[in-house]
N, C-alpha and C positions, 0 to 999 in steps of 0.2 A: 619639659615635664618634670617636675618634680618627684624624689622616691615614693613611694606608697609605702606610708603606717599603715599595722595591720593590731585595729582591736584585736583579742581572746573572744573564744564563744562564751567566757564568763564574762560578760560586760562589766565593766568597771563605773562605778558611780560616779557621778560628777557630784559634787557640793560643797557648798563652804563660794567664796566670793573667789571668782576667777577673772582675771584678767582679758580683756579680748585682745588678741593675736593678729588681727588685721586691718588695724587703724587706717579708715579710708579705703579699705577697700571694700567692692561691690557686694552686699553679701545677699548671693542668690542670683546674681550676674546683671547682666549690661541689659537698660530695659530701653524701648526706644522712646523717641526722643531724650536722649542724653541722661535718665534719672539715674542716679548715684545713690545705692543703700546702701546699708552697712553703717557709715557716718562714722567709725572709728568709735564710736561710744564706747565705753568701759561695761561690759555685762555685766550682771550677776550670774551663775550657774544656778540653775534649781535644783539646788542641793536643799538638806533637811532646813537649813536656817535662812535658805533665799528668800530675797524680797522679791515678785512678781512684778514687772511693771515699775520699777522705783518708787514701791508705796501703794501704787494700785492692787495690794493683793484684794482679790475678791476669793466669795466662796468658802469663807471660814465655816468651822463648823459642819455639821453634818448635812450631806449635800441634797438635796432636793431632787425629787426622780427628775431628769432631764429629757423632757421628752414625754414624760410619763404615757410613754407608746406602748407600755408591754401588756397584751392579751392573755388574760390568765390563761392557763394550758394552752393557748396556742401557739403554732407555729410557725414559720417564716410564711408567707403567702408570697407570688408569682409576681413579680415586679417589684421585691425591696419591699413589704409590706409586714407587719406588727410581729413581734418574736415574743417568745416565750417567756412566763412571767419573771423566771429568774436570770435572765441576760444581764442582770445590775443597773437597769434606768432607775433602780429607785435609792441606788448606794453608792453615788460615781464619789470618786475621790477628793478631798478638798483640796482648793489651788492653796499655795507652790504643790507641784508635782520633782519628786527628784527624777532627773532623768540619766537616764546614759550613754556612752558613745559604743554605735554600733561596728564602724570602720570609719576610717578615715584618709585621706588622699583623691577623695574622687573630685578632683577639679573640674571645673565647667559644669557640673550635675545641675542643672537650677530644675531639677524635678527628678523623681524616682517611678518605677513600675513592678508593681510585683506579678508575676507571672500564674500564680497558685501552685508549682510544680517546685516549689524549694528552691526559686530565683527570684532577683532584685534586679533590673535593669538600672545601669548609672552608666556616668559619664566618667572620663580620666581623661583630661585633656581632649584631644578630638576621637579617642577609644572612644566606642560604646562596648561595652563589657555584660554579662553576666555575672552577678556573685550571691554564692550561695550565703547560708547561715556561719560559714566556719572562719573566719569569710574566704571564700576562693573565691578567684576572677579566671572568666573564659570571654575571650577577645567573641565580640560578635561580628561588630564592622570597624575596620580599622581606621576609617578615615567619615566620621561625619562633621557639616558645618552645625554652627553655635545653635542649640535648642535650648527651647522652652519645654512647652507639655511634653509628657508621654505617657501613653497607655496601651496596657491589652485588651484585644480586644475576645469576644468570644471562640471566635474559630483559633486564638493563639498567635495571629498575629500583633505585633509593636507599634501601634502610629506615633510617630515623632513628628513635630512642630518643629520647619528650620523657619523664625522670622526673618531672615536676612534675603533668604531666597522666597518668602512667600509660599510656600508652601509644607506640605502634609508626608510624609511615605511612611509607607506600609514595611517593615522587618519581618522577613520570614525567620522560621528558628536555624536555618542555615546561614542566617545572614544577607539573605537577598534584598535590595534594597528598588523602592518602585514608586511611582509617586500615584497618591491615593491623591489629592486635590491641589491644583494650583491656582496662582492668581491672587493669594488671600493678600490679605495686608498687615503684617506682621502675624501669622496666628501665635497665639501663645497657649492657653489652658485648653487641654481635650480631654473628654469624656464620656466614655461610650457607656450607655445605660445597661439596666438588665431586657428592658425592649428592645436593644440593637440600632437604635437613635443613637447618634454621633454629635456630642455639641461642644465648639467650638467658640470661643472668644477673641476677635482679632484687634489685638492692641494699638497695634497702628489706624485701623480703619473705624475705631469705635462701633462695635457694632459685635453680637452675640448671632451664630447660625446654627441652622439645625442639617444634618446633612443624615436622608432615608436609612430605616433599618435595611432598606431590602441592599444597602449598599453602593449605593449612585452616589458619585463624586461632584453634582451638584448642590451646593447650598441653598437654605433660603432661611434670607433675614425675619430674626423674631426677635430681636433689638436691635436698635437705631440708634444714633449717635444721640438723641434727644435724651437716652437714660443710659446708654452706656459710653462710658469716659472713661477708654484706658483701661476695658477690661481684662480680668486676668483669670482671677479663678474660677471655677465651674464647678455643677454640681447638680442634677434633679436630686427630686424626693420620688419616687416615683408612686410611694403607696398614696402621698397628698397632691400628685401632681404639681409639684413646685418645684419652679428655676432659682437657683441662686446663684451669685453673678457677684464677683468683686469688681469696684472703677479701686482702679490703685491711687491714683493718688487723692483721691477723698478718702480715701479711707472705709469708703460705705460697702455694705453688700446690702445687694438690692435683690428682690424678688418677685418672681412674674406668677403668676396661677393662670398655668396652663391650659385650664378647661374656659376658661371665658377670654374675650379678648380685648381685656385690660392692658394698662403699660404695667411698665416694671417701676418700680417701688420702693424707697429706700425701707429695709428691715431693720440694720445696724450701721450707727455709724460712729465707730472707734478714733479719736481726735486726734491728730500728732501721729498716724497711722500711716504706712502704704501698704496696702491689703496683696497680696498678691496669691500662693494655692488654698483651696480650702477641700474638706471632706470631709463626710458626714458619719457620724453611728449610728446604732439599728434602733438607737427610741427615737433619733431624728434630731440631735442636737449635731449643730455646724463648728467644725474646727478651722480657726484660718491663720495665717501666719503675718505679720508684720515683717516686711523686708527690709526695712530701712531700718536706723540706728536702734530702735528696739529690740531688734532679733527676738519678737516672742513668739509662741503661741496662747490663742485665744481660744475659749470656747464660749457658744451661744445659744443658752440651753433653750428649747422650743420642750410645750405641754403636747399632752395627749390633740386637742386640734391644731396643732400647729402654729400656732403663735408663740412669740417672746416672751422670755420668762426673768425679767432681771435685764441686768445690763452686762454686756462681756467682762467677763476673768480670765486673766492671765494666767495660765498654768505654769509654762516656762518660760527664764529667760536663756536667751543661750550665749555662750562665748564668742563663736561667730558667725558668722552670716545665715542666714535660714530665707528658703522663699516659697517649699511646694512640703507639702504631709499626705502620708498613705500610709493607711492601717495594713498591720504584716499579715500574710498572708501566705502558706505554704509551708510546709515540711523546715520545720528550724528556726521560723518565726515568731513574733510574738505576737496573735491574733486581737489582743487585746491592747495593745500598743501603735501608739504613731509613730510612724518615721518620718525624722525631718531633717531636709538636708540642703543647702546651698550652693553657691558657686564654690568657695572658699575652700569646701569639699570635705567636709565632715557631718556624717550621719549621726543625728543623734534619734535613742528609743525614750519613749514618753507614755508609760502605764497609763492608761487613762479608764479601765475598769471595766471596759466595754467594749464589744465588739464593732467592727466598721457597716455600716450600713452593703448589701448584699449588693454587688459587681461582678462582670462580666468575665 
């Protein structure tokens, strides 16, 4: 295990052309079947004069509502539903985005969790830790194997995704460790809605489940190997009732409309790409990360009915490895910011003007 650098609670800007620091190495970790990202490519930082994407910047100019979701005067509704007109769907920020580094050292992290209580769940080698905004760390369980996803869920429990062992457990805030499902086939991306649905993507087994609010550690398949390749990231909408689903190495995020029973569908499909976390804001435009030698983040803005608006923009590129993004959330965070972070083990923060679509 290597020392742990510790950002300032003033975060420090990244900008100007930076060097990447882990040539060849996995950036966002070891996926299965053997994929290797990161690719050693040279970044750029999205500092004030980055290029996005090597030339791909998009989103010049003043940006267009994203999502154009916002309800005059009204307010959030009960399952993630339309926000208030001045949330900023209709003044997001134009890409490059400058971002900054939140903490750094957290090895193995290939996903983040924020707890809403002024914690960040990561990884530090086989530590899973707490850390607050300053940044402090408090050991949770000392010894877990290599994960993918993690999330909380409503009652305050942790689900961690180990793929190696095929299975799900559940983290109480003492640390208790217990296994919520097994049997899967690699899981990788979780995400428990504000209806208490549990959905899961299992990378090895190609294939997207849904596992009951009421709680039951049974799954049941709502994609099949026929549209899902290598899924990774997850995501409903819940006010449009829509799934969205990364295959990694197409590149695509594909989407299901949950109220009829249609397949899933490619929405977006970003070329030279391996999509791996995504997540959402409250006008309903999708964030997704490129794991392999790009290290960016994307966004892909969806109108007032939810459809495509444009083609993905690149907000950031990052120095090293990146694979999963979660809007901050709790006492010290920036609620209007992604956090995104990799194997590699550096967090970085990404203003993006707008708050994260409402979670559990």
């Amino acid at each position: 295990m290597r020392p742990t650098c510790v950002a300032s609670l003033l975060l420090m800007a990244c900008s100007g052309p930076v060097a990447s620091d882990d040539a060849g190495t996995a950036g966002g970790g070891a996926t299965a079947g053997g994929s290797t990202a990161g690719g050693g490519e040279t970044a750029t930082a999205g500092g004030a004069n980055a290029t996005a994407g090597g030339g791909a910047t998009a989103g010049g100019g003043a940006a267009t509502a994203g999502g154009g979701g916002a309800a005059a005067g009204g307010s959030a509704t009960a399952g993630g539903g339309m926000v208030a007109a001045d949330a900023g769907c209709g003044s997001l920020p134009s890409a490059p985005i400058t971002f900054t580094t939140f903490t750094m050292g957290q090895t193995g992290s290939e996903d983040l969790a924020f707890d809403g209580k002024g914690h960040v769940a990561l990884r530090r080698g086989m530590l899973l830790e707490l850390v607050d905004s300053t940044p402090t760390r408090s050991p949770l369980v000392a010894s877990l194997p290599s994960s993918f996803g993690m999330r909380f869920r409503a009652d305050g429990t942790l689900l961690v995704a180990l793929p190696g062992d095929g299975r799900i457990v559940a983290v109480t805030d003492a640390g208790v460790v217990s296994n919520f499902a097994t049997g899967l086939s690699s899981p990788n991306g979780v995400y428990p809605d504000v209806d208490g649905t549990l959905w899961v993507t299992e990378f090895g087994g190609n294939r997207v489940v849904r596992f009951p609010s009421d709680g039951g550690n049974q799954p049941t398949t709502v994609v099949g190997p026929a549209q899902a390749s290598s899924p990774n990231g997850v995501v409903r909408d819940a006010q449009k009732n829509d799934l969205f689903f990364t295959n990694y190495s197409a590149g695509t995020v594909l989407r299901l409309d949950l109220d009829t029973a249609g397949t899933a569908a490619a929405f977006e499909t970003i070329a030279g790409t391996s999509l791996d976390g995504m997540t959402m804001d409250v006008c309903g435009n999708l964030y997704v990360v490129d794991q392999s030698g790009g290290r960016r983040l994307y966004r892909i803005r969806r109108d007032a009915t939810g459809a495509k608006v444009g083609s993905a923009e690149v907000l950031a590129t990052f120095p090293t490895g990146v694979a999963n993004p979660q809007f901050g959330r709790g006492a010290g965070f920036q609620p209007q910011s992604i956090y995104v972070v990799g194997t590699p083990g550096t967090v970085y923060a990404v203003p993006v003007g707008v708050e994260g679509a409402p979670i559990p």
